[in-house]
C-alpha positions in Angstrom: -96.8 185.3 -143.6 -99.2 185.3 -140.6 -102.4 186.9 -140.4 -101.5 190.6 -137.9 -103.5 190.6 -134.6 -105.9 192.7 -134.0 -104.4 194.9 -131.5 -106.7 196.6 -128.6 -105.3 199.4 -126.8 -105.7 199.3 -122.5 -105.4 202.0 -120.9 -105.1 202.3 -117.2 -106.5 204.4 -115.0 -108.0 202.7 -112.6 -105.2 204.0 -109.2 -105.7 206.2 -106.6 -103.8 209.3 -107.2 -103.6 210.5 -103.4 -100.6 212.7 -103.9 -102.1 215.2 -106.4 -105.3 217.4 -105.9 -107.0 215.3 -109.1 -107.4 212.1 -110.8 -104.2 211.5 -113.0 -106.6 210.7 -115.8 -108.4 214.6 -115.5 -104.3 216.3 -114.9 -104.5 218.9 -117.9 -102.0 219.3 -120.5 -102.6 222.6 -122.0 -106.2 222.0 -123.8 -106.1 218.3 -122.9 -106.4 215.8 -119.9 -104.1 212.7 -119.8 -107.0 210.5 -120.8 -107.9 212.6 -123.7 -103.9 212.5 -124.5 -104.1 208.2 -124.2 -107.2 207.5 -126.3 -106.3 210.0 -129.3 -102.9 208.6 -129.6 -104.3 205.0 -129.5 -107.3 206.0 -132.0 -105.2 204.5 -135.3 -106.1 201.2 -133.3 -109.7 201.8 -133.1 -111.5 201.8 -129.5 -109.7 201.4 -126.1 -110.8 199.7 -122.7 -109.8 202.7 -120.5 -110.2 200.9 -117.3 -111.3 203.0 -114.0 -111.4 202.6 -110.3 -110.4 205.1 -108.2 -112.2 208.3 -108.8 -114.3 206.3 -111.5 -117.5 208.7 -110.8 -115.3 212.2 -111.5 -113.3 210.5 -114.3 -116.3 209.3 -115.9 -118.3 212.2 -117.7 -114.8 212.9 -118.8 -114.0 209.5 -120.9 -113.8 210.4 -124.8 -116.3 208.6 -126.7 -115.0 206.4 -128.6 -113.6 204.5 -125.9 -115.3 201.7 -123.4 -114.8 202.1 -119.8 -114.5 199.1 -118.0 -114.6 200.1 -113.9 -112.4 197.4 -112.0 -114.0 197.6 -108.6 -110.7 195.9 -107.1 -108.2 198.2 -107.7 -106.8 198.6 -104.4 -105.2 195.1 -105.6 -103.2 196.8 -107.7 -102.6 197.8 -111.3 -102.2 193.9 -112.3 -106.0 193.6 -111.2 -107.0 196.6 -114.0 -104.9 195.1 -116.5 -107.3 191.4 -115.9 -110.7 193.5 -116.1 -109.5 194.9 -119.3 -108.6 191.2 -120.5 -111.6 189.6 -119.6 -113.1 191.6 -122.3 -110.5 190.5 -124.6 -110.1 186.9 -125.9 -108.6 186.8 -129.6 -106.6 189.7 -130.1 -103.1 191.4 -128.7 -103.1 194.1 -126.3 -101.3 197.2 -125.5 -100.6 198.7 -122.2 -100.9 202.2 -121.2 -100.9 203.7 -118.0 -102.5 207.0 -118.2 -99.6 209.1 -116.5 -97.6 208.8 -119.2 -99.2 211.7 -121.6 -95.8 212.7 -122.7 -96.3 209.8 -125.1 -97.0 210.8 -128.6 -98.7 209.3 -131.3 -95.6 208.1 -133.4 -93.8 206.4 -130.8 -96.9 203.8 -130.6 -97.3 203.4 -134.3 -93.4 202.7 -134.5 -94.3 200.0 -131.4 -97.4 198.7 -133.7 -95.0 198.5 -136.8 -92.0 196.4 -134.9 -95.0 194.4 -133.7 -96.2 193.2 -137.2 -93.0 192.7 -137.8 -91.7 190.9 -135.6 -90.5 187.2 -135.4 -92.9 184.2 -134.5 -91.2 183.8 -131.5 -90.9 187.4 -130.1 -94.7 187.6 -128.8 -94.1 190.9 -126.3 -92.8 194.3 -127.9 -91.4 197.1 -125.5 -89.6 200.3 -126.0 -86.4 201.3 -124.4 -84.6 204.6 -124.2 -80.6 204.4 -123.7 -80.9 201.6 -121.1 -83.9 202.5 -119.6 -87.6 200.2 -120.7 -91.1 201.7 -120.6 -94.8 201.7 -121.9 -96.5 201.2 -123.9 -95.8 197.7 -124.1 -97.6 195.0 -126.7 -98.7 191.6 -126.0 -99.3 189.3 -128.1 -102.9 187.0 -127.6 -100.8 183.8 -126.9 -99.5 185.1 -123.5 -102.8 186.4 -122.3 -103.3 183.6 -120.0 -99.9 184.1 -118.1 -101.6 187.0 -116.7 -103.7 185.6 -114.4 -101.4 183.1 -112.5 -99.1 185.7 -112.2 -98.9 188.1 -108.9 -97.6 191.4 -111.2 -97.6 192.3 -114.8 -94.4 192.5 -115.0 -93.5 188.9 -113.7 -95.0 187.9 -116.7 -93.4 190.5 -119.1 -89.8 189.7 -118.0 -90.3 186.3 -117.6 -88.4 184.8 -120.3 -86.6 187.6 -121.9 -85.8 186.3 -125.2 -89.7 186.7 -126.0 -89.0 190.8 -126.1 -88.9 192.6 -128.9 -87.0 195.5 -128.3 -87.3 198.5 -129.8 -85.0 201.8 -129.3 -86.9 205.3 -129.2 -85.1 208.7 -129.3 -87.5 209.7 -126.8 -87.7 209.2 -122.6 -91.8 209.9 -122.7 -91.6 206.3 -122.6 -91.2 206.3 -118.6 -91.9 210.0 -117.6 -94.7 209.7 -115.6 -96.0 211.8 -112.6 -97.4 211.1 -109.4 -96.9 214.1 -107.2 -97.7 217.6 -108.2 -94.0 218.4 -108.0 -93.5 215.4 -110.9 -96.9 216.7 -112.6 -95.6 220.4 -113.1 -92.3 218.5 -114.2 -94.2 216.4 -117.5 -96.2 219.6 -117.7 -93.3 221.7 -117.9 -91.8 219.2 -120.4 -94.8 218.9 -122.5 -95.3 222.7 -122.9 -91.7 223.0 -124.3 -91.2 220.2 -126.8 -91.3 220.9 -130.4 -94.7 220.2 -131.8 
C-alpha cells in the first residue's frame, strides 16, 4: 500500500469581481466571509495557499491566519495563472482546488473528496465530484500531474485531458458548482446558505 500524499489545499481568489460591490473573498455569509468559509473547511488539511490578486490590498487584513497568501501579480491571465503561483510553492505533495465563490461548500463534502483520494487506484491520479450529471470543485490532484500545468493554456485542459485518470465521486449536494458572480447570483448562494439545515 502506498505512502498518502500530503495534500495542500489552493484556494483561489485572486479574480476581479467587477460585477459585485466587493471582493468575492470578503461576500459575507451570515458571520463569515467566503474566505473564512474556504480555509476552515480546508483546516483538517493543515494550511492553505489562498492566492490573491485582484483586490489583494482589501482582501488582505482579512486572510485567516493560518493560511499563506501568495499574491499572483498576473491575474488578469486568468485563473490558470493563480493556480501556477500556488504550485510554485508546491513541489512534493497533491493539491486541491478551490475557488473561493463556492462557500456553499461544506466541510464533509471535502473530507469524503480526501477519503476517495486515499483510496483511490494507482492509476486514477485526479479526484472530482459530480452532482446528477453535473462536475464541480473542489477537485484533487495528485503530485505526478503537477507539471501538466504549465504547458497547458487552462486548468481544465489538463483535468479532462485523459478522462480515465478521474476518480469520480457522487455527492448528494449541488454546492459543488453554485457559485456567484453578480449580486443577483450572490443573494441567490446567500439565500441558499441561510436556509440549509445546519
Amino acid at each position: 500500500m502506498r505512502k498518502p500524499e500530503r495534500i495542500i489545499p489552493i484556494i483561489l481568489a485572486a479574480g476581479s469581481s467587477q460585477n459585485l460591490p466587493f471582493p468575492k473573498a470578503l461576500a459575507r455569509f451570515r458571520h463569515r466571509t467566503a474566505l473564512q468559509i474556504a480555509v476552515k473547511n480546508c483546516s483538517f488539511l493543515g494550511e492553505s495557499l489562498v492566492v490573491l490578486g485582484a483586490d489583494a490590498k482589501r482582501i488582505l487584513p482579512a486572510v485567516p491566519k493560518n493560511s499563506h497568501v501568495i499574491i499572483n501579480r498576473h491575474w488578469p491571465q486568468g485563473q490558470l495563472s493563480s493556480l501556477l503561483a500556488a504550485l510554485r510553492k508546491i513541489k512534493q505533495a497533491a493539491f486541491l482546488i478551490y475557488p473561493v465563490d463556492h462557500a456553499l461548500l461544506k466541510r464533509n463534502t471535502l473530507v469524503n473528496l480526501v477519503r476517495a483520494f486515499r483510496r483511490r487506484s494507482a492509476a486514477r491520479e485526479i479526484v472530482m465530484p459530480r452532482h446528477k450529471s453535473a462536475y464541480g470543485h473542489p477537485v484533487i490532484v495528485s503530485a505526478v500531474v503537477r507539471p501538466e500545468f504549465f504547458k497547458a493554456h487552462t486548468a481544465r485542459e489538463v483535468i479532462y485531458h485523459l478522462p480515465q485518470r478521474i476518480r469520480v465521486v457522487n455527492v448528494r449536494t449541488s454546492s459543488i458548482f453554485e457559485d456567484f458572480n453578480t449580486v443577483e447570483s450572490y443573494e441567490e448562494c446567500l439565500r441558499k446558505f441561510k436556509s440549509r439545515n445546519r
